[in-house]
C-alpha positions as CSV (number, residue, x, y, z in Angstrom):
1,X,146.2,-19.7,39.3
2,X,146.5,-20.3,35.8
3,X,144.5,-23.6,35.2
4,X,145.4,-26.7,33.1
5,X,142.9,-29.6,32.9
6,X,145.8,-32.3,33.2
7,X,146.8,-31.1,35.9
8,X,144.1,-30.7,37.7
9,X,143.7,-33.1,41.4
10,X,142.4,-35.9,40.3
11,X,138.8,-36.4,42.3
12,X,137.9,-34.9,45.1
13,X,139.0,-37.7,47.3
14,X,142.7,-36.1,46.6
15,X,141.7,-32.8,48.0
16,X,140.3,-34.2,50.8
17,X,143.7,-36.5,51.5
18,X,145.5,-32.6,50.9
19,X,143.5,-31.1,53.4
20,X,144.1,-33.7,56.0
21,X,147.4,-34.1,55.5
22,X,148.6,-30.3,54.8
23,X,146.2,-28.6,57.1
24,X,148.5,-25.2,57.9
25,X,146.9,-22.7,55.3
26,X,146.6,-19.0,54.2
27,X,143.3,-17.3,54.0
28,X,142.9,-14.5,52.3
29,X,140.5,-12.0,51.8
30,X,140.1,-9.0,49.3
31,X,138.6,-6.7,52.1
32,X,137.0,-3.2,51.8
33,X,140.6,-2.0,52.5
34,X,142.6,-4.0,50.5
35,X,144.2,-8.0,50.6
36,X,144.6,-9.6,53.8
37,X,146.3,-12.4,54.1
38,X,146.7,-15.0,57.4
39,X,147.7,-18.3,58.4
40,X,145.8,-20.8,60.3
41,X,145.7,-24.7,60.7
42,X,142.4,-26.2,59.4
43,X,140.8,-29.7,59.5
44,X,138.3,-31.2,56.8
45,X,134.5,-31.0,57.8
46,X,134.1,-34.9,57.7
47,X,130.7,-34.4,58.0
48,X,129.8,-31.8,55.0
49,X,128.7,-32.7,51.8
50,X,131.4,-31.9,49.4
51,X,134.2,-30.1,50.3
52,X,134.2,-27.9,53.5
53,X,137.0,-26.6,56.2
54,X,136.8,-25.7,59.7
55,X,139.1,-23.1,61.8
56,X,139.0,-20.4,63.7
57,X,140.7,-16.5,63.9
58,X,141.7,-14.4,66.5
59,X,138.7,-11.8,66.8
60,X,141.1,-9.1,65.4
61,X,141.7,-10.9,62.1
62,X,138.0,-11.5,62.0
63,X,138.1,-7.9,62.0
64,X,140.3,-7.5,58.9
65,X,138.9,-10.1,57.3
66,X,135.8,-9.2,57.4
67,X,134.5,-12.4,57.6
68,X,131.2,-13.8,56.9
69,X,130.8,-10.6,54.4
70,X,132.1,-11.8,51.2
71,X,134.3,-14.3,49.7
72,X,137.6,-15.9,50.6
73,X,140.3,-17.7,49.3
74,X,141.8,-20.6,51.1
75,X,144.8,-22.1,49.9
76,X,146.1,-25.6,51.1
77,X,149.7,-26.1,49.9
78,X,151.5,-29.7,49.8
79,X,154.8,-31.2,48.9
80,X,156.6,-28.7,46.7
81,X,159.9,-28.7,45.5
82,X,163.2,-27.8,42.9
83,X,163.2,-30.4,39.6
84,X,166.8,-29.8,38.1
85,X,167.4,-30.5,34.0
86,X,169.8,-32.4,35.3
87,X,167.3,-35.6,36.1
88,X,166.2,-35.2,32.9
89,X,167.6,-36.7,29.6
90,X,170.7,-35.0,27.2
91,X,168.5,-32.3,25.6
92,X,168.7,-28.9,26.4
93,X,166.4,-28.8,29.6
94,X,165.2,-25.7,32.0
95,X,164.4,-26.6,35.2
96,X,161.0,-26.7,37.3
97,X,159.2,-26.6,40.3
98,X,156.9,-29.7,41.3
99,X,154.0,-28.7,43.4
100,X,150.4,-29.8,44.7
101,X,148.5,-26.8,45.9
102,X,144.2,-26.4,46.1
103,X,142.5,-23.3,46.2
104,X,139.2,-23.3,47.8
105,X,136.7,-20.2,47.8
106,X,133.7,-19.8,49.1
107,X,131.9,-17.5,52.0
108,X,133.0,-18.4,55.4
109,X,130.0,-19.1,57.6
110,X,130.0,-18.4,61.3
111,X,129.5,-20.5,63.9
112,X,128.4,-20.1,67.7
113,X,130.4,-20.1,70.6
114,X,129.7,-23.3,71.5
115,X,129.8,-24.4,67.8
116,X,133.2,-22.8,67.8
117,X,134.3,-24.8,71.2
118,X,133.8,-27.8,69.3
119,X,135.6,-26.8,66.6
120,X,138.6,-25.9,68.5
121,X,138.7,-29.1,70.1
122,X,138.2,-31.3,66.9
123,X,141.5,-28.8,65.6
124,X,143.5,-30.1,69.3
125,X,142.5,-33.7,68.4
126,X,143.6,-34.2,65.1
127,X,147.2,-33.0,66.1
128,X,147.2,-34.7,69.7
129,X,145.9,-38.0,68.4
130,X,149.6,-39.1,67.5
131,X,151.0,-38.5,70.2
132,X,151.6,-40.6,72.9
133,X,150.0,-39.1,75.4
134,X,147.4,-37.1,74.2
135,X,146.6,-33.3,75.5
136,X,143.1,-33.2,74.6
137,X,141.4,-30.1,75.2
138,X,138.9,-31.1,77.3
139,X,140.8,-34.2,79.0
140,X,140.6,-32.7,82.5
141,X,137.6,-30.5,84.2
142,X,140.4,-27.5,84.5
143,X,141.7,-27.8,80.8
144,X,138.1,-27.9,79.6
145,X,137.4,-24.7,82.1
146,X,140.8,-23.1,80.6
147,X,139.8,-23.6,77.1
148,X,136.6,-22.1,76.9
149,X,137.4,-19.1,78.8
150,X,140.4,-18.6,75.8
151,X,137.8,-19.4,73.2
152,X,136.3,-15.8,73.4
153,X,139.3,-14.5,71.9
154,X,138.1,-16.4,69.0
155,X,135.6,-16.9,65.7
156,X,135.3,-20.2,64.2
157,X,133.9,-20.6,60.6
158,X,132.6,-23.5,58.4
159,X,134.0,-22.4,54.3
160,X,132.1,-24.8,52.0
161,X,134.1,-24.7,49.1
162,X,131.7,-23.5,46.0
163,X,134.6,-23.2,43.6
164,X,138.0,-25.2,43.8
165,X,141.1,-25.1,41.5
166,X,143.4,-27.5,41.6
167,X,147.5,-28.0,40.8
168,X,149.0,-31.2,40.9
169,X,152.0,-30.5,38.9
170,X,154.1,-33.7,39.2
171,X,156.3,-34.2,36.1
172,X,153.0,-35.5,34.0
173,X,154.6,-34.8,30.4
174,X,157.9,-36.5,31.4
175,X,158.5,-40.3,30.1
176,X,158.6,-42.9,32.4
177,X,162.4,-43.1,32.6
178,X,162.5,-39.6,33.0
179,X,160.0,-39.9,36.0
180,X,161.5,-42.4,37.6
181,X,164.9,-41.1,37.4
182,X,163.6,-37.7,39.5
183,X,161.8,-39.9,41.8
184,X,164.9,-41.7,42.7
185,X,166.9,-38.2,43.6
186,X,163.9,-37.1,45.1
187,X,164.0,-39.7,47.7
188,X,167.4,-40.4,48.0
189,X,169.5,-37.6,46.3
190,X,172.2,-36.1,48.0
191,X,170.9,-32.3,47.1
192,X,167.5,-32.0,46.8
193,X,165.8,-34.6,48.7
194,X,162.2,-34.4,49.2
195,X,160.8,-37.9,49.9
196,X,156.8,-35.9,50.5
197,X,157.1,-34.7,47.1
198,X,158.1,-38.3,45.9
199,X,155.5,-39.6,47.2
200,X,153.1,-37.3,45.5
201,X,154.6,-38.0,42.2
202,X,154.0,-42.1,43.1
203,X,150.2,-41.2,42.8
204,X,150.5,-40.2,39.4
205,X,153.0,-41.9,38.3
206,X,152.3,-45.9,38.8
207,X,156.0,-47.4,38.0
């Protein structure tokens, strides 16, 4: 990703809030036969320093990936979305593409079964805890039982993140107006409303 300091996340407290709030990602790996790419939902370590993820695969794409052995990229994409020149001013305009997207590399570390177990039920709470009756994984003895029968099927990891580029391309060399005009149609336009990626753009842009 080709990088530009002022656009970069600004602190790591944003990637964190990215990570917890966009936590369906793709991994990839460049593999001793070839790029492999998957997709899997993954939760902040709240407990690491810095910036780490936890997840699991399905033993075949630990496999492919050959995980543990060598770097991987991890990216977490957020709000994205069309900009026309039309929102903009009288000029002649092109349009864009607003986005917030991390990459995070680092060597995925492996983590026991019973490391893995937890993992897997920290990954069914932080989608269960809205709802209004919550499935937790190990609410009842037989869920519990279910679960960690399934859990063979799986690897969990830890990636602490040793390198981490950062997009948060959000309309930054627009003037105010100009913001606030593609705000406005981003939240309540008739074609391209996007009121995530509006949002975004009210973190950088304080109107």
């Amino acid at each position: 990703m080709r990088q530009n300091p002022a656009l970069d996340a600004p602190g790591d407290d944003e990637i964190r809030r990215l990570i917890r709030e966009n936590p369906w990602v793709t991994l990839v790996s460049n593999t001793s036969r070839g790029l492999v790419a998957s997709h899997y939902p993954m939760v902040l370590d709240e407990t690491a320093d810095g910036i780490a993820v936890l997840s699991h695969v399905g033993r075949p794409d630990e496999r492919l990936h050959e995980l543990g052995q060598h770097e991987v990229l991890v990216i977490v994409q957020g709000p994205h979305g069309y900009i026309s020149p039309g929102w903009y001013d009288a000029d002649p305009a092109v349009p864009t593409w607003n986005f917030v997207v991390a990459h995070l590399h680092g060597v995925p570390e492996l983590l026991s079964n019973a490391e893995n177990l937890d993992v897997l039920a920290t990954l069914v709470d932080h989608f269960e805890d809205r709802m209004p009756e919550p499935r937790r994984m190990n609410g009842t003895l037989e869920n519990a039982e279910y679960a960690a029968r399934i859990s063979a099927g799986t690897v969990g990891f830890r990636l602490r993140a040793t390198r981490i580029e950062s997009k948060f391309k959000l309309s930054q060399n627009r003037p105010p107006e100009t913001v606030e005009r593609i705000i406005r149609e981003l939240t309540d336009g008739e074609n391209y409303a996007n009121p995530e990626l509006a949002a975004e753009m009210r973190r950088v842009h304080p109107l």
